[in-house]
C-alpha positions as CSV (number, residue, x, y, z in Angstrom):
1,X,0.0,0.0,0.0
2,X,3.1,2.6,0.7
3,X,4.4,1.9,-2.6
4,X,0.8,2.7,-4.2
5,X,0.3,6.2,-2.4
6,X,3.7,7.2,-3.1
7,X,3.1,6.7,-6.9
8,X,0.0,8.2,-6.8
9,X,1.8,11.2,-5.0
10,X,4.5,11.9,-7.4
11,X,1.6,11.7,-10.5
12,X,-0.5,13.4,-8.8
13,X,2.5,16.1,-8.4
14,X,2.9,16.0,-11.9
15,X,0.0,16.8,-12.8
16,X,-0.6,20.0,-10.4
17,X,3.1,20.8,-12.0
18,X,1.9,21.0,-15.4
19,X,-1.7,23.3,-14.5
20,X,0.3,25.9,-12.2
21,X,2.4,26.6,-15.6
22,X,-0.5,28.0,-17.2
23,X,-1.3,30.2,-14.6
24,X,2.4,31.7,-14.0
25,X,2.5,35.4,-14.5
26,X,4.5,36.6,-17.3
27,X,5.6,35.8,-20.5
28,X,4.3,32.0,-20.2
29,X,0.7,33.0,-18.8
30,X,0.1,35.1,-22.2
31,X,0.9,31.9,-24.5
32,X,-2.1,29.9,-25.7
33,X,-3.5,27.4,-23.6
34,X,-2.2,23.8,-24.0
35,X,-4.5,21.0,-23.8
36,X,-2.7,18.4,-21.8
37,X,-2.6,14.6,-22.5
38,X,-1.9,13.2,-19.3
39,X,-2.6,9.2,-18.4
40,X,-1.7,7.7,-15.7
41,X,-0.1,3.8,-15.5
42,X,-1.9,0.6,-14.6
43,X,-1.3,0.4,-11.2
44,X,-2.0,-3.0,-11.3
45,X,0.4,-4.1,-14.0
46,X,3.3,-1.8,-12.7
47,X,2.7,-2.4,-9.0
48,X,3.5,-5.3,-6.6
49,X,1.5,-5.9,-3.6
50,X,3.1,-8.2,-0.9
51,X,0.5,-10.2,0.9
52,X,0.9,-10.6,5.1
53,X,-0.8,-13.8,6.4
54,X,-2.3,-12.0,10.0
55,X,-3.4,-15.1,11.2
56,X,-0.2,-17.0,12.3
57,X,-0.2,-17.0,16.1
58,X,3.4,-17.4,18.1
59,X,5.5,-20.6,18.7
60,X,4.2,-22.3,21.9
61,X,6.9,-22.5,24.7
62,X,8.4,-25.9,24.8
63,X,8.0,-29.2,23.1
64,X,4.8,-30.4,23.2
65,X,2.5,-26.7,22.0
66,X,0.9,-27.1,18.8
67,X,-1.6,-29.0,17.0
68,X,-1.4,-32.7,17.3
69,X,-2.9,-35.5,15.1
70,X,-3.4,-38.1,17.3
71,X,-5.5,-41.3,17.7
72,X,-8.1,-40.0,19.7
73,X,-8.5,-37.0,18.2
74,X,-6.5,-33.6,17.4
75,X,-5.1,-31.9,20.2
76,X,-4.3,-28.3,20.9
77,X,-2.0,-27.3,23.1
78,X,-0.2,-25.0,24.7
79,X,2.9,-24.8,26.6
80,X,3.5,-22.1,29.2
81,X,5.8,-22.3,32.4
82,X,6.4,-26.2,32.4
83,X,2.4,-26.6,31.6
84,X,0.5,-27.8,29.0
85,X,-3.1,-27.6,28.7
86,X,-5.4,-27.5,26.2
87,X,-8.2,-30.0,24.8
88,X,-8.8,-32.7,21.6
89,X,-11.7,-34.0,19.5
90,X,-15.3,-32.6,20.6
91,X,-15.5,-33.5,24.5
92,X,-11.6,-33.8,26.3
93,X,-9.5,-31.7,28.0
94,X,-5.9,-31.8,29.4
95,X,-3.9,-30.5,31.9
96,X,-0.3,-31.7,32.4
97,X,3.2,-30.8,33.5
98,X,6.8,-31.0,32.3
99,X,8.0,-34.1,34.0
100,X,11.2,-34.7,32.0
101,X,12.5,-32.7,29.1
102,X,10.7,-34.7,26.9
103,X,8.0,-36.1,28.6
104,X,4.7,-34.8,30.4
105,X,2.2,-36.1,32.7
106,X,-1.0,-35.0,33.8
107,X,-5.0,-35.8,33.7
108,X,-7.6,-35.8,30.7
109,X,-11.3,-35.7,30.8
110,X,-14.0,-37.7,28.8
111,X,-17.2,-36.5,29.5
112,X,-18.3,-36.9,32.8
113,X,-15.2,-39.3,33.5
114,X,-11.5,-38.6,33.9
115,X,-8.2,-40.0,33.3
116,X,-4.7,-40.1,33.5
117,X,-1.9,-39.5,30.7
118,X,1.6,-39.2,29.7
119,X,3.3,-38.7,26.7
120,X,7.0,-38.8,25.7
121,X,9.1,-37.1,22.3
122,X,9.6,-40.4,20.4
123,X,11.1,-38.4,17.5
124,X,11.3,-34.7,16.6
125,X,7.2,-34.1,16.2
126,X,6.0,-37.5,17.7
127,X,5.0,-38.7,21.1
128,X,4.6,-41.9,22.3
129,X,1.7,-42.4,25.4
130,X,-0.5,-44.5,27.5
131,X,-3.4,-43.5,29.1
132,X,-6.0,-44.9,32.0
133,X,-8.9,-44.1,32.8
134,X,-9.2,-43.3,36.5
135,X,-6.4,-43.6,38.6
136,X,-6.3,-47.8,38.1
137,X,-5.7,-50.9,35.6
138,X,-3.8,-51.4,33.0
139,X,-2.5,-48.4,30.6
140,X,-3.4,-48.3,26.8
141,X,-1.4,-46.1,23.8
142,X,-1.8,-42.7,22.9
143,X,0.3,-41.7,20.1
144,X,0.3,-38.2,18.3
145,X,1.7,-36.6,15.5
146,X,2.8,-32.7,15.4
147,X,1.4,-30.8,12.8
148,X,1.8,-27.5,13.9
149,X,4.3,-25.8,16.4
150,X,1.6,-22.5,16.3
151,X,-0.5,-21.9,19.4
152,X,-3.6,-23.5,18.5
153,X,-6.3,-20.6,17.3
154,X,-9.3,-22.1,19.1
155,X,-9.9,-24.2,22.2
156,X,-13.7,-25.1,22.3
157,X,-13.8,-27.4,24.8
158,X,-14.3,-25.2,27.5
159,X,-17.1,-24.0,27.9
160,X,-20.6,-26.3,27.3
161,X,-21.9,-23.8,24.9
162,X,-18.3,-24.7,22.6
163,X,-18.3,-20.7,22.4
164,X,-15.0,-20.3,21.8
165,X,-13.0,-16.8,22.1
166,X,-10.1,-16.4,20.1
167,X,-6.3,-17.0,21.2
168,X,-4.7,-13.9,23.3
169,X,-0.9,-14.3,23.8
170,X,0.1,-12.0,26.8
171,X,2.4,-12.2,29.5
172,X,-0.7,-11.5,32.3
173,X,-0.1,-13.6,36.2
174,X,-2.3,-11.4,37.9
175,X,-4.6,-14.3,39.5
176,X,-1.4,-16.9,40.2
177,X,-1.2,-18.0,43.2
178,X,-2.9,-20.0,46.5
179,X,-6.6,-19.0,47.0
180,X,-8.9,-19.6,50.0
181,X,-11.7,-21.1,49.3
182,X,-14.9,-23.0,50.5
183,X,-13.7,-26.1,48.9
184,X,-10.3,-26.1,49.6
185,X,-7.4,-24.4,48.7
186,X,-7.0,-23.6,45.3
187,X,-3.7,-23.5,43.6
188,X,-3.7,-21.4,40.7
189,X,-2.0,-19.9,37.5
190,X,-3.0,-17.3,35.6
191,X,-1.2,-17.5,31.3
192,X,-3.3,-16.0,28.4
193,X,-6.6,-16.6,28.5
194,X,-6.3,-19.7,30.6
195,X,-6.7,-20.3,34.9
196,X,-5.5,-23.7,35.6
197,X,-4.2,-25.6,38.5
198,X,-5.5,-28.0,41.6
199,X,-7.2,-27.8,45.0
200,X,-7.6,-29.4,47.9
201,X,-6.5,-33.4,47.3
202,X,-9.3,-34.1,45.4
203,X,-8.7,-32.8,41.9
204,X,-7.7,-30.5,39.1
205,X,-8.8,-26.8,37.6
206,X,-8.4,-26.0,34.1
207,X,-10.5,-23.1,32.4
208,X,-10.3,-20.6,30.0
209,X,-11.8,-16.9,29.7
210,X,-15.0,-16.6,27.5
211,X,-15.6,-13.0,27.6
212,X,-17.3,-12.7,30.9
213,X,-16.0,-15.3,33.2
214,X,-13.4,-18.4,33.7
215,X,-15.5,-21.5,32.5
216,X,-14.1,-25.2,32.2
217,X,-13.8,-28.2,34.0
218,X,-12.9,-29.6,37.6
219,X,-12.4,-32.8,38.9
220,X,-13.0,-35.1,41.7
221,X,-11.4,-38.3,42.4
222,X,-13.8,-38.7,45.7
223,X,-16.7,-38.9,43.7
224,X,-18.4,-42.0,41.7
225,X,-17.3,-43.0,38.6
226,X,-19.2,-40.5,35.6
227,X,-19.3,-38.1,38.0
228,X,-15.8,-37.3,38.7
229,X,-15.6,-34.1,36.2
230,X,-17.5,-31.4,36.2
231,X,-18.2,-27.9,34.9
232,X,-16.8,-24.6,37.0
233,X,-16.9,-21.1,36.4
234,X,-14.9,-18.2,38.2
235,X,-15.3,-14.5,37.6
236,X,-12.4,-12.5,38.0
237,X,-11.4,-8.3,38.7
238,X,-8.0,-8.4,36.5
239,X,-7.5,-5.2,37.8
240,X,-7.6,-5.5,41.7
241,X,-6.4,-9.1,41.2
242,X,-8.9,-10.9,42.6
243,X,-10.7,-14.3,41.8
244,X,-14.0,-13.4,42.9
245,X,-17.3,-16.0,43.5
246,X,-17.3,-19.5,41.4
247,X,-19.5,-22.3,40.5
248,X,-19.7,-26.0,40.3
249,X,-21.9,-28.3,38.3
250,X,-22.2,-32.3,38.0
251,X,-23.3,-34.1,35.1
252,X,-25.5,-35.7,37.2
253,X,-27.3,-32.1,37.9
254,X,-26.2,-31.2,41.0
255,X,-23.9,-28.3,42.0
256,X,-23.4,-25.0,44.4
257,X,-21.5,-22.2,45.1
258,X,-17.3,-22.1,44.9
259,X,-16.9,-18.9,47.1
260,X,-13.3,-18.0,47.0
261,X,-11.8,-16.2,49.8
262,X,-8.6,-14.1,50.4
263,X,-5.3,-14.9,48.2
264,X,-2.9,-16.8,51.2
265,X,0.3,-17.1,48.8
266,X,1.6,-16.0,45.5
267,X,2.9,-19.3,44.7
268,X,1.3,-22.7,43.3
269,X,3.2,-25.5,43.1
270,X,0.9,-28.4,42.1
271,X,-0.2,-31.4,43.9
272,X,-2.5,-33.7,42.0
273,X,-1.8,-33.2,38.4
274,X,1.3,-35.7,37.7
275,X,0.5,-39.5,38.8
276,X,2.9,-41.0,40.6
277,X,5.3,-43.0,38.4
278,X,5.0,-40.9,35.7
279,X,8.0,-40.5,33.1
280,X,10.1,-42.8,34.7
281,X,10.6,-44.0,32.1
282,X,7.5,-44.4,31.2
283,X,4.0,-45.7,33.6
284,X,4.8,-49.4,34.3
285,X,1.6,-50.8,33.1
């Protein structure tokens, strides 16, 4: 577009050059009038216009970001201070941490069930996995291939209404930290558009902004089986750092209040997001 206006400019320039001589007073104004034959060039035969793809999001942090092909689905993920999370297919989501340099461990969620995972680089944009669902029996594989090192654009498992809002890459850890609340305490991280972490010894947090409030999922290994994951939603003042009042909602209907009380610590180091055994080298099962 520069290289257009400044062509335009210098014709247009021209042009205003060649009129103002007719006016000029002296001997040139008393000379007949000239009819001028001025065209100006196809711009677009003599122009190039570079095209700028806007869409391409930043590299996630880390190995496993991206966009994964994988045999239950395509996974999106991101990787931000030795966390991924992120979701795959229509229903899951995951939340796991860096274990190893090239391996990570954490917990999905199917539905109204949960599970456990961990997946290790095989080869440069491979992983190798096993899964189980629960925290028992025997593990089963979960292989992936990358097929983009971008941060995914969408994430649509978050939210029941699979509104999604688009990616937003920012450096923000206003809400990190340990939180008070009426179900325990809730340790929590604050990257992009995401609030993720664990509470209590009873389960994991993972959500993501949808414009008016943290929605996504929690879990509960206490509960009965297809009732272990839930939905939660926090609101939050960004700007007087606060996680303010939450809720909680079973598939099986019922649900309540997740008041959260005064911030207690600004750190959040994790409790029940890696299994024990994890990456060593590998679940032995």
């Amino acid at each position: 577009m520069l290289k257009i206006a400044l062509k335009i400019n210098k014709q247009i320039a021209t042009i205003f050059s060649a009129i103002a001589v007719l006016f000029l007073p002296g001997e040139l104004a008393a000379q007949d009038p000239q009819i001028l034959d001025i065209s100006l060039p196809d711009i677009t035969t003599t122009t190039t216009i570079e095209q700028v793809d806007l869409s391409q999001l930043p590299v996630s942090d880390g190995l496993f970001g991206g966009t994964w092909d994988s045999n239950f689905g395509q996974l999106r993920l991101i990787q931000t201070d030795n966390v991924v999370i992120g979701d795959y297919g229509t229903v899951g989501i995951l939340l796991g941490e860096v274990v190893a340099s090239d391996c990570i461990a954490g917990v999905f969620t199917n539905g109204g069930q949960g599970g456990q995972f961990s997946f290790r680089i095989a080869e440069a944009g491979r992983f190798s996995g096993v899964y189980r669902m629960g925290g028992v029996g025997s593990g089963k594989a979960w292989v992936g291939t990358q097929t983009s090192v971008l941060i995914p654009s969408r994430f649509a498992n978050f939210n029941i209404d699979k509104v999604d809002m688009p990616h937003i890459s920012n450096d923000n850890a206003t809400l990190n930290g340990t939180w008070q609340s009426e179900h325990g305490a809730l340790r929590l991280r604050h990257a992009d558009l995401f609030l993720f972490g664990d509470y209590a010894d009873r389960g994991v947090i993972a959500t993501r902004w949808d414009g008016t409030q943290f929605q996504g999922i929690f879990t509960n290994s206490n509960l009965a089986n297809n009732n272990q994951v839930g939905w939660a939603t926090f609101g939050a003042d960004i700007l007087a750092g606060k996680i303010t009042d939450g809720t909680w909602r079973l598939p099986s209907g019922s649900g309540g209040s997740w008041k959260v009380l005064d911030r207690s610590d600004t750190g959040s180091d994790f409790s029940n997001i890696v299994p024990a055994g994890a990456c060593q080298p590998m679940w032995p099962f």
